[in-house]
LOKOL-814269 format. One record per residue (C-alpha): residue in one letter; x, y, z. Coordinates in steps of 0.001 Angstrom, whole numbers, padded with zeros to 6 digits, always signed. Layout:
! LOKOL-814269
AXYZ;...
This chain:
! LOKOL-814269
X+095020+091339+107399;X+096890+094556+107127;X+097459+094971+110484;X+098915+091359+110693;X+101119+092943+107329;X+102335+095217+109504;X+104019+093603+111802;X+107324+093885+109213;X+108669+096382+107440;X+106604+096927+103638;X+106082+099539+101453;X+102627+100516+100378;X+103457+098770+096917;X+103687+095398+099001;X+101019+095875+101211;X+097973+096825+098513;X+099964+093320+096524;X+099213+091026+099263;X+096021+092345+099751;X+095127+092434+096664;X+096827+088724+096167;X+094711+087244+099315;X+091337+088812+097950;X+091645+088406+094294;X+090584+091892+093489;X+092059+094622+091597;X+095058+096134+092337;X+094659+099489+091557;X+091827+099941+094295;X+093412+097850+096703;X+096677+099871+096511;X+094181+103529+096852;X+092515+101811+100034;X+095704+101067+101636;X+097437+104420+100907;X+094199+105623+102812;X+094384+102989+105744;X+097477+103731+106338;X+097401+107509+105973;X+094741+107504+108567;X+096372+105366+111063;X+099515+107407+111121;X+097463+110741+111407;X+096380+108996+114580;X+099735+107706+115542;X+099138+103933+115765;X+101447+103607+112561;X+105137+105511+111670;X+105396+106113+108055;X+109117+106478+107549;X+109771+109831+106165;X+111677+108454+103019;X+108341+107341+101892;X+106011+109993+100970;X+102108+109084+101222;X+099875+111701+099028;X+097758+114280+101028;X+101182+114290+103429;
């Protein structure tokens, strides 16, 4: 689902929402798992994190 997120611009805000929309779980965890999806992906470079928006351990 995230990946298919991806495919427009969205913050990290939006993202762990829809996610956490779809699944019906809480927000709050949702929002940590995505922050560490993402982070992930971009240290391998299959995602570009704009540098206007920080992501923590950056």
């Amino acid at each position: 689902m995230i990946w298919k997120l991806l495919e427009s611009p969205r913050t990290l805000a939006q993202l762990a929402a829809e996610v956490a929309e779809a699944y019906d779980v809480d927000h709050t965890r949702v929002e940590q798992d995505v922050t560490k999806f993402v982070s992930e992906m971009k240290s391998v470079g299959l995602v570009e994190v704009p540098a206007s928006i920080a992501i923590a351990g950056d």
